[in-house]
C-alpha positions as CSV (number, residue, x, y, z in Angstrom):
1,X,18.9,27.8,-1.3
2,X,20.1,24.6,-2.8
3,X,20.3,21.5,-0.9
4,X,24.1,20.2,-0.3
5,X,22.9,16.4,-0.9
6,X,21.7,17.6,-4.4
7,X,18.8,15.4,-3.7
8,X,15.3,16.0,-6.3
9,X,11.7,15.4,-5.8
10,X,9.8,12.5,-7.6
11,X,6.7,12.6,-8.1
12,X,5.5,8.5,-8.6
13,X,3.0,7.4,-11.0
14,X,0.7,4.3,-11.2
15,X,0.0,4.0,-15.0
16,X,-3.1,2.1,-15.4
17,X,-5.8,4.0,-13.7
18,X,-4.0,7.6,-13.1
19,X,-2.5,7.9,-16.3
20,X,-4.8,6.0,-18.8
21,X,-8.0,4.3,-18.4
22,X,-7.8,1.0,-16.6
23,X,-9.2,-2.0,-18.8
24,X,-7.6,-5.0,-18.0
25,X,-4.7,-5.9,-19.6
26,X,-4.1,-2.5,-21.6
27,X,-1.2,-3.0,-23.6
28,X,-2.3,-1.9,-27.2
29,X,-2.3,1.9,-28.6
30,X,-5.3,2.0,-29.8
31,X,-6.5,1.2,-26.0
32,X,-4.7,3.3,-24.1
33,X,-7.0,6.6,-23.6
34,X,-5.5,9.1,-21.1
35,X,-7.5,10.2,-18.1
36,X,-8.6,13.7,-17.7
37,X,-6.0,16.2,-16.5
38,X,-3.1,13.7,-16.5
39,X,-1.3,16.1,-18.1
40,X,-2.1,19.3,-16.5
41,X,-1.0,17.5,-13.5
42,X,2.5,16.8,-14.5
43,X,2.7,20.1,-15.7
44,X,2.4,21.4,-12.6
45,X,4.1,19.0,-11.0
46,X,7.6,19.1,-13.7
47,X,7.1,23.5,-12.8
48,X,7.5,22.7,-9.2
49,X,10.9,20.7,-10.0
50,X,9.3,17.2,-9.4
51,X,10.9,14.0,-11.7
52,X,7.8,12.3,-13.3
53,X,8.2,9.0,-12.9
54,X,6.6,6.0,-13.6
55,X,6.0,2.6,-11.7
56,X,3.6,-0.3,-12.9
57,X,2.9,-3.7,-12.8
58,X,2.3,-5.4,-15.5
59,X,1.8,-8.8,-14.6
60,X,0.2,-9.8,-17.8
61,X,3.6,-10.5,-19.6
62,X,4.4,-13.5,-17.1
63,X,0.9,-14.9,-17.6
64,X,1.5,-14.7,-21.8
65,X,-0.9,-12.0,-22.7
66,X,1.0,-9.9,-24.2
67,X,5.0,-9.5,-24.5
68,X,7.9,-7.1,-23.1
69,X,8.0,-5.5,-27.0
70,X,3.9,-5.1,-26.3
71,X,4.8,-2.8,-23.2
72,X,8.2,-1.0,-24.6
73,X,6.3,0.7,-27.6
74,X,3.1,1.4,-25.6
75,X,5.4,3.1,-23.2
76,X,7.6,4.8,-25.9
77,X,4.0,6.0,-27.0
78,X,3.0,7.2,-23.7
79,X,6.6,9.1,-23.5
80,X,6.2,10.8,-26.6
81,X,2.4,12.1,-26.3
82,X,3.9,13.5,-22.8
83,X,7.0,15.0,-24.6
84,X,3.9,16.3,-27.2
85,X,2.6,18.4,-24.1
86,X,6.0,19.9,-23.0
87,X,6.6,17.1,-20.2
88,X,9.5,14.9,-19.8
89,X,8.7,11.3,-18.1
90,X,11.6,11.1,-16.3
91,X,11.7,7.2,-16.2
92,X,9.4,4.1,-16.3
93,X,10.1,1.3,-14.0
94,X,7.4,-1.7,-15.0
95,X,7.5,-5.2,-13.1
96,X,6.1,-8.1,-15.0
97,X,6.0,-10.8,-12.9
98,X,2.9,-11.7,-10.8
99,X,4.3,-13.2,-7.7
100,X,3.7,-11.1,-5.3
101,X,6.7,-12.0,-3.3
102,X,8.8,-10.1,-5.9
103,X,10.6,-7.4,-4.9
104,X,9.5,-5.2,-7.4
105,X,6.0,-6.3,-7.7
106,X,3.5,-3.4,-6.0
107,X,3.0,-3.0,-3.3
108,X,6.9,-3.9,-2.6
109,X,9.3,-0.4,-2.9
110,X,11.2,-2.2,-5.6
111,X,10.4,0.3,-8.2
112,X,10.7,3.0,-6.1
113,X,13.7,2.4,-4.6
114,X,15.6,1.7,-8.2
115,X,14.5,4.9,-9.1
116,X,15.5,6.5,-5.7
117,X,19.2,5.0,-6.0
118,X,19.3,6.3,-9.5
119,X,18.0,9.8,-9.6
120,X,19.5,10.6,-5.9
121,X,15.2,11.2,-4.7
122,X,14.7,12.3,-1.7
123,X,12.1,10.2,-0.7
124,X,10.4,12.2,1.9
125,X,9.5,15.0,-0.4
126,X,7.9,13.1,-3.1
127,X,4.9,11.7,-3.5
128,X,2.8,8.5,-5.4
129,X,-0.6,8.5,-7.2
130,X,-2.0,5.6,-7.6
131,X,-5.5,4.1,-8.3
132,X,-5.0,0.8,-5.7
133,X,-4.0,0.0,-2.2
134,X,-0.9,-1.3,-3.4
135,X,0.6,1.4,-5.0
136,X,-0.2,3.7,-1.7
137,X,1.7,0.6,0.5
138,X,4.6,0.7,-2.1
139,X,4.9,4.1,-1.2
140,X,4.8,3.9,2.1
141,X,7.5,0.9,2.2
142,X,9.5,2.8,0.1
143,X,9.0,6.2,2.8
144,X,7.5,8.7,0.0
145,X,6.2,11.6,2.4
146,X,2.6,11.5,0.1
147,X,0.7,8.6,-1.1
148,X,-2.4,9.9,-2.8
149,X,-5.4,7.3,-3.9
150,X,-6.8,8.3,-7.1
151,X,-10.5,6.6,-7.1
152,X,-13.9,8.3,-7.8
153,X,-15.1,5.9,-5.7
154,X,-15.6,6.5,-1.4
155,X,-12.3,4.0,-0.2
156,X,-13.7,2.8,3.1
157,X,-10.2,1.9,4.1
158,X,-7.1,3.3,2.9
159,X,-3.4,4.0,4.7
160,X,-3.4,6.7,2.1
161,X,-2.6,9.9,3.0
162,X,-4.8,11.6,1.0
163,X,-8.0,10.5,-1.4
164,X,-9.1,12.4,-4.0
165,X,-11.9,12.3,-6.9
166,X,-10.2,14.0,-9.4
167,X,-6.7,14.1,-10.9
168,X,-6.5,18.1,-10.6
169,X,-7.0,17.4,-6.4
170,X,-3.2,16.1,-6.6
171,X,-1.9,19.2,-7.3
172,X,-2.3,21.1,-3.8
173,X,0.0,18.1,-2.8
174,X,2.7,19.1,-5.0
């Protein structure tokens, strides 16, 4: 049975450290290596009617490292080795600033509620992997039913709802 709000699932993705390999300040091609079973969990996640979408700081454009252009065509890259696998990134929402006090800076909902107000999400049924503490508080502030902490270290303390080792652990979350 459909739902009468038309409402979807979202499925919310930290990029560096769920989707590619975190070294700091990736922002060239040739550096951005995808983690294992990225895909296979979108996949998944796009069959279950989940919107794949993703949310990341990127702080390293307000501290000059690299520019806006440097992110648009890494992410136009990442989009189209997605597309490459049969998987449609919904959106990408990226924050460069680095005060923390910004509203869409992680671990603020910023993001997340952009993409909420746009896509009509329904907020409760979707879910957030991320790699840091901050993108499991962003969920939370921004009421995603799931915040899962990708790290294949033990997290001592997390407000996490689940932790897993693996990318492939997400998709019982789904």
């Amino acid at each position: 049975m459909k739902e009468a709000t038309n409402t979807c699932r979202a499925l919310f993705l930290d990029r560096d450290g769920v989707i590619n390999i975190d070294t700091i300040d990736v922002y060239r091609i040739e550096d951005f290596k995808f983690i294992d079973d990225i895909f296979e969990v979108c996949r998944v996640a796009q069959r279950r009617g989940y919107k794949i979408i993703v949310v990341t700081n990127q702080s390293g454009v307000s501290r000059g490292v690299y520019t806006e252009a440097d992110v648009v065509a890494l992410h136009k890259y990442m989009i189209q080795q997605f597309a490459a696998r049969g998987i449609e990134i919904t959106d990408v929402y990226v924050c460069t600033s680095h005060d923390n006090s910004h509203a869409d800076r992680k671990p603020n909902p910023g993001m997340l509620l952009k993409a909420q107000a746009r896509y009509r999400i329904d907020m409760a049924r979707s879910l957030i992997v991320g790699d840091k503490e901050r993108d499991i508080l962003a969920g939370i502030n921004a009421g995603c039913g799931k915040t899962i902490l990708f790290t294949p270290d033990s997290q001592s303390t997390t407000r996490a709802y689940a932790v897993v080792r693996f990318l492939l652990e997400v998709v019982p979350y789904l």
